[in-house]
C-alpha positions as CSV (number, residue, x, y, z in Angstrom):
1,X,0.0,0.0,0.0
2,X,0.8,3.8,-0.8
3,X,0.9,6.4,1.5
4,X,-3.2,7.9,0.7
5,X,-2.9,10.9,-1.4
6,X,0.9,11.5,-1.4
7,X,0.7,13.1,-4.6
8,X,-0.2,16.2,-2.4
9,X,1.8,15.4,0.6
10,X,2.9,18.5,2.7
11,X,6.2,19.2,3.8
12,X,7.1,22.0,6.0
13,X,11.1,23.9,5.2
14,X,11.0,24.4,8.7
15,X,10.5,20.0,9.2
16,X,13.5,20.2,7.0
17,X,16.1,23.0,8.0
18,X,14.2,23.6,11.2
19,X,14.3,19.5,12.5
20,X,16.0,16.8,10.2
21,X,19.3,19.2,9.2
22,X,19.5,21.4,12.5
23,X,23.0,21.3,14.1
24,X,21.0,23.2,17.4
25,X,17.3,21.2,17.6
26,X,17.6,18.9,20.6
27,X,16.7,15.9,18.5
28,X,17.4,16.7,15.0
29,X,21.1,17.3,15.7
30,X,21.1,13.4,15.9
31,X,19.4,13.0,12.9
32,X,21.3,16.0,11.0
33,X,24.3,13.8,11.9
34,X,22.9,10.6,9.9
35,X,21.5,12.6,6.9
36,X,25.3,14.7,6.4
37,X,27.2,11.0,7.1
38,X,25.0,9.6,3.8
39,X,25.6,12.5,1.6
40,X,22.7,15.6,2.5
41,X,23.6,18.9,3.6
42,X,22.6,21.6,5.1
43,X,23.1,24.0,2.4
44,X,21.0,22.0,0.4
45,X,17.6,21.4,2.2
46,X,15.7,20.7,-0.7
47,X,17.5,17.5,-1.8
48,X,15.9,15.9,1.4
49,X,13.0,17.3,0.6
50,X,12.9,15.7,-2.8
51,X,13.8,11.9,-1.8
52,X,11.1,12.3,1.1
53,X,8.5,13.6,-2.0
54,X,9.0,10.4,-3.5
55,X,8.9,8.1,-0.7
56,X,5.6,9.8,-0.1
57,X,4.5,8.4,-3.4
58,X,6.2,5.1,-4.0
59,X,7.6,3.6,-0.3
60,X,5.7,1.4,1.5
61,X,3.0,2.0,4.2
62,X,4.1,-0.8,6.8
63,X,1.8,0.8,9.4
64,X,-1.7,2.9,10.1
65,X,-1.8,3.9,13.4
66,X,-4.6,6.0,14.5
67,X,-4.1,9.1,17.0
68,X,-5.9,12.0,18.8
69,X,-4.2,14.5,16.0
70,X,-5.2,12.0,13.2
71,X,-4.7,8.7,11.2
72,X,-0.8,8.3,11.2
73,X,1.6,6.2,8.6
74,X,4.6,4.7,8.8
75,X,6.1,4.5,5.5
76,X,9.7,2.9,4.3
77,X,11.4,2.8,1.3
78,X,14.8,3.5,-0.2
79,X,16.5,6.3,-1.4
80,X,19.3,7.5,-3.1
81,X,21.3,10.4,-1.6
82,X,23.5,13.4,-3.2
83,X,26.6,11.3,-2.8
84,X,24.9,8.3,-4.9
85,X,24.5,6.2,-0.9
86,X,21.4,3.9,-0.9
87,X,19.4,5.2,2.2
88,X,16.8,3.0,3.8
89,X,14.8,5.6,5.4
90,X,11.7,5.7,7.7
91,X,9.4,8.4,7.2
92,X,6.0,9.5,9.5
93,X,3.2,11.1,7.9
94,X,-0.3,12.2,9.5
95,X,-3.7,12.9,7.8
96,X,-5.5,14.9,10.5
97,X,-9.0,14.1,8.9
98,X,-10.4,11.0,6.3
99,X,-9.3,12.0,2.8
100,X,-6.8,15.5,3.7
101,X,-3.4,15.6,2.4
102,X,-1.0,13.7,5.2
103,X,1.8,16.0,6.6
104,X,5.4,15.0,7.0
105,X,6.2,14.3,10.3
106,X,9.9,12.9,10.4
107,X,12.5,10.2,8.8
108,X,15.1,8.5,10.4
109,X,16.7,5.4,9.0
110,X,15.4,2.0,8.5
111,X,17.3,-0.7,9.8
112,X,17.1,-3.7,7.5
C-alpha cells in the first residue's frame, strides 16, 4: 500500500532546515548527523525534501496507526542520496481528517 494521497503530501522547510538538518534542535542534531554522514547537507535542504517527495508516493506504508491529531503512517522505502549512498529511510506522515493531504512528520533510518 501507498501512502493515501501522497501526490499532495505536505512538507514543512521548517520540518527540513528547522528538525531533520539542524546542528541546534535537541533531537534533530542526531538526525542532521545521519543525513550529512550519507551525503545531505545543510546547504542544500531541498535535496531531502525531494527523496522524502517520493517516498511519499512510491515507499511502503508498513503501518496505520490512529491518533488524537489523526490517522498516522509509517512509510519505508529506499533512497538515493547526493553522494549516490542507498538510504533505507523511515518516514512519518499524519492525515489529520479522512481524505486530507498527510503532513510530513519525520524520517530516520530503516534498519534492514
Amino acid at each position: 500500500m501507498h501512502l493515501p494521497r501522497g501526490h499532495v503530501a505536505h512538507i514543512e522547510e521548517r520540518k527540513i532546515g528547522g528538525y531533520l538538518l539542524s546542528a541546534t534542535h535537541l533531537v534533530g542534531r542526531h538526525k542532521l548527523r545521519f543525513f550529512e554522514s550519507v551525503g545531505f547537507s545543510r546547504d542544500r535542504p531541498e535535496d531531502l525534501t525531494a527523496v522524502l517527495r517520493v517516498l511519499a508516493l512510491d515507499g511502503t506504508v508498513t503501518r496505520v496507526l490512529q491518533s488524537p491529531h489523526g490517522t498516522r503512517y509509517i512509510v519505508d522505502g529506499v533512497v538515493v542520496s547526493p553522494a549516490g549512498a542507498v538510504v533505507p529511510l523511515r518516514t512519518v506522515w499524519i492525515a489529520p481528517a479522512p481524505g486530507a493531504a498527510p503532513r510530513f512528520v519525520t524520517a530516520y533510518p530503516r534498519h534492514p
